[in-house]
VOSETOR-348171 format. One line per 8 residues: number of its first residue (from 1); their letters; for each residue y, x, z of N, C-alpha, C. Coordinates in steps of 0.02 Angstrom, whole numbers, padded with zeros to 5 digits. Atoms other than C-alpha are relative to their C-alpha. Layout:
N
NUM> A> Y:X:Z:Y:X:Z:Y:X:Z | ... $
! end
This chain:
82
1> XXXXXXXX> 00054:-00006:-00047:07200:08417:09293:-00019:-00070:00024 | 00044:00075:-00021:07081:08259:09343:-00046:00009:00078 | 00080:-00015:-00066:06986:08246:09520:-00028:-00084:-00011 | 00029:00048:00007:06868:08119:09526:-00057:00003:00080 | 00054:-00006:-00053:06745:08077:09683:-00074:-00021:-00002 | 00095:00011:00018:06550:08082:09654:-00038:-00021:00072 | 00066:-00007:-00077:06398:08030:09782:-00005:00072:-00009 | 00019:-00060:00014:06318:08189:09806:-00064:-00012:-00024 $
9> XXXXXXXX> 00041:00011:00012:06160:08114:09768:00013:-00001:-00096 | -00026:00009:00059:06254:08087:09575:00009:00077:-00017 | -00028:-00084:00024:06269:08299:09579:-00037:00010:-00073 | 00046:-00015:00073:06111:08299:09452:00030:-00036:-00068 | -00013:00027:00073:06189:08183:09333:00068:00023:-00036 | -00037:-00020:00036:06355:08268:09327:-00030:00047:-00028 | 00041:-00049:00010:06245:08432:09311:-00015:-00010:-00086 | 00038:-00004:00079:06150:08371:09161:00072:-00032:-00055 $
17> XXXXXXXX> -00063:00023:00054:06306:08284:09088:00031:00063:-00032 | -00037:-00051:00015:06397:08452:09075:-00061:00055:-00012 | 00049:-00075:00033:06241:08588:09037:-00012:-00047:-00081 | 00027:00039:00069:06199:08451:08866:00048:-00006:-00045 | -00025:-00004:00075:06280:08446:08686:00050:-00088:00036 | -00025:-00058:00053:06425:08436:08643:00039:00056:00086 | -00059:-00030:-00054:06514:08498:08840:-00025:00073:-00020 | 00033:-00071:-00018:06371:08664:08842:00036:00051:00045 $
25> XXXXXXXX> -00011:-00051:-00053:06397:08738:09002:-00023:00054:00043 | 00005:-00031:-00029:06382:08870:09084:00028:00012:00093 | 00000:00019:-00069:06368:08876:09288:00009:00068:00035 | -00033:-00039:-00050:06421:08983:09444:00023:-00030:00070 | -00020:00006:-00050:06443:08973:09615:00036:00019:00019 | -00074:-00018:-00051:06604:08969:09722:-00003:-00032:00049 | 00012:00009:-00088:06641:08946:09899:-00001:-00078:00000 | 00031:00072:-00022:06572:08757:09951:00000:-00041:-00070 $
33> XXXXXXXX> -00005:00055:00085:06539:08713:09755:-00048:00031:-00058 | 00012:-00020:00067:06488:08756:09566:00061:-00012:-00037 | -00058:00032:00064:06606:08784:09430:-00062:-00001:-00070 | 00024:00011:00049:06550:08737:09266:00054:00024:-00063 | -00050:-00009:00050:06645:08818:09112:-00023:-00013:-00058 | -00009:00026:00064:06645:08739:08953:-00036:00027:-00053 | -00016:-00019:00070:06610:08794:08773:00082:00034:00002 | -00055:-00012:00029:06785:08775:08750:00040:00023:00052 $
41> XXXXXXXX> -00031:-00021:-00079:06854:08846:08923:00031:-00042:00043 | -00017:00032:-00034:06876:08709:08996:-00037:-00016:00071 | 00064:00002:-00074:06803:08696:09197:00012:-00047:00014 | 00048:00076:-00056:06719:08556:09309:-00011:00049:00055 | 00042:-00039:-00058:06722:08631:09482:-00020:-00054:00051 | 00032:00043:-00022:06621:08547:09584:00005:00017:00076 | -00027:-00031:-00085:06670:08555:09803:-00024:-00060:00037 | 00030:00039:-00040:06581:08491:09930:00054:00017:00066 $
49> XXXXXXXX> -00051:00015:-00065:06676:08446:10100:-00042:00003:00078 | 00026:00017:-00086:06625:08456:10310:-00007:-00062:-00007 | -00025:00070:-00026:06724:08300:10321:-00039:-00041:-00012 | 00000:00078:00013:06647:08180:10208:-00055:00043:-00045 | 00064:-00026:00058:06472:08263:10145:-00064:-00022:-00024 | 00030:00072:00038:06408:08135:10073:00030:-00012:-00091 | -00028:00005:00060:06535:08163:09931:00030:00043:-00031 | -00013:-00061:00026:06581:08278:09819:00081:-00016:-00061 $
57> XXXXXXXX> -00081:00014:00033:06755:08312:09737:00012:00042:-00056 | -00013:-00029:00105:06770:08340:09523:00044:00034:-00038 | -00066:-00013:00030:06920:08438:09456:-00035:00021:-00055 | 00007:-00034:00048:06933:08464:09288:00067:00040:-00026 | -00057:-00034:00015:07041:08601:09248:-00020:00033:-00074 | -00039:-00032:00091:07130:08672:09064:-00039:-00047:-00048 | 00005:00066:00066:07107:08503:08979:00021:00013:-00081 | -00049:-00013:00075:07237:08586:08840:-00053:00036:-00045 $
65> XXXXXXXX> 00052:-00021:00066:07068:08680:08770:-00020:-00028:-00043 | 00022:00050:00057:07004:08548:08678:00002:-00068:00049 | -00003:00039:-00049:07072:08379:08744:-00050:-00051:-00042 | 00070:00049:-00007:06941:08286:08654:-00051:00003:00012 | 00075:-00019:-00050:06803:08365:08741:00036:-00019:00068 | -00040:00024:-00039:06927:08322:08877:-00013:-00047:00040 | -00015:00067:00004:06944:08146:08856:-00077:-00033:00005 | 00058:00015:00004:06765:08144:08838:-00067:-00013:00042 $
73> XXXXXXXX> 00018:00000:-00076:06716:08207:09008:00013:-00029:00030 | -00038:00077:-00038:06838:08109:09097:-00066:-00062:-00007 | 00030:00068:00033:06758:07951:09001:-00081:00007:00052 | 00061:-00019:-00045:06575:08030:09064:-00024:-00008:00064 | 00015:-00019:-00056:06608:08089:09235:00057:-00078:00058 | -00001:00061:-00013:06704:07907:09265:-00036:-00052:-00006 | 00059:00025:-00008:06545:07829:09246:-00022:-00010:00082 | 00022:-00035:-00063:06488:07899:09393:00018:00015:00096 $
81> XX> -00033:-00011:-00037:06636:07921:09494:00016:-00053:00070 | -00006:00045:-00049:06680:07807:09661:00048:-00031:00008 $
! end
């Protein structure tokens, strides 16, 4: 599992990072977030905070689906990250 910390203003670019070839995701809302699940079942949930909402907090969970779609996100959503 990976967390990573985004602006929130950066939500659209994880967004389009993960709906576009090769991640193809599919989206859903959960309590103060979006998850994003994979192709390969791997999720990006996405959680916004009271504290500090200005920033938003990245987990990627079940890396073991395909860790080079994995490795790939990471790489992506560390672009981005703070």
């Amino acid at each position: 599992m990976s967390d990573y910390l985004i602006k929130k203003e950066d939500s659209i670019n994880l967004r389009n990072i993960v709906l576009s070839s090769p991640f193809i995701a599919s989206e859903k809302g959960i309590q103060y977030g979006v998850q994003y699940t994979l192709k390969c079942g791997i999720r990006c949930n996405v959680h916004s905070s009271e504290k500090t909402p200005d920033t938003l907090k990245v987990t990627i969970q079940n890396k073991e689906a395909d860790t080079e779609i994995a490795k790939l996100l990471d790489f992506h959503i560390s672009t981005i990250s703070i």
